[in-house]
N, C-alpha and C positions, 0 to 999 in steps of 0.2 A: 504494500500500500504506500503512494508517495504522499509526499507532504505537499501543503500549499503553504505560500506565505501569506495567507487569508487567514485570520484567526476565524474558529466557529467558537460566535457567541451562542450560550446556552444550548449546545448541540446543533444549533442548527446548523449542516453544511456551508460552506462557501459556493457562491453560485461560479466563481470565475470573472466576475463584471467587479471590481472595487465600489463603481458607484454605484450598483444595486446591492453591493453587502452594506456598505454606507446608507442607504436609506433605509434597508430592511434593521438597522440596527435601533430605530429609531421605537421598534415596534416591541424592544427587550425592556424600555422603561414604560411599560403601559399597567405591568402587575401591579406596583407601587403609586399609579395614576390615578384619581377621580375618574368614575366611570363617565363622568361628562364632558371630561378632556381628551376618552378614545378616536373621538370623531375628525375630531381636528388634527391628532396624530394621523390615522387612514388616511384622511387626504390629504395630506401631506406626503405620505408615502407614494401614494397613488400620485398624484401630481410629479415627485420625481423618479419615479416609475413610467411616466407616460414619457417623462423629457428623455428617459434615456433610451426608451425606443425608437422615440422618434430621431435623437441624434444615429441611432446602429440602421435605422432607413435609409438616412442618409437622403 
């Protein structure tokens, strides 16, 4: 099995993208969150989740 230099937070794999593990890490401080602040985490995720598909479009 190789290594990545991607660290996995809380288990979860490395996707291979920096800027998709960078936005998905956004979603490991949500336990400790007001549940009325997950929403605004999501899109935000979501938001730079869309910006980096759209830049790998091209």
């Amino acid at each position: 099995m190789s290594e990545t230099s991607t660290a996995e937070p809380q288990g979860r794999p490395a996707t291979g993208d920096d800027q998709v593990d960078q936005a998905l890490t956004r979603l490991d401080d949500l336990d400790g969150a007001p549940v009325r602040d997950h929403v605004a985490v999501f899109e935000a995720v979501h938001a730079a989740l869309q910006d980096r598909l759209a830049d790998a479009e091209g």
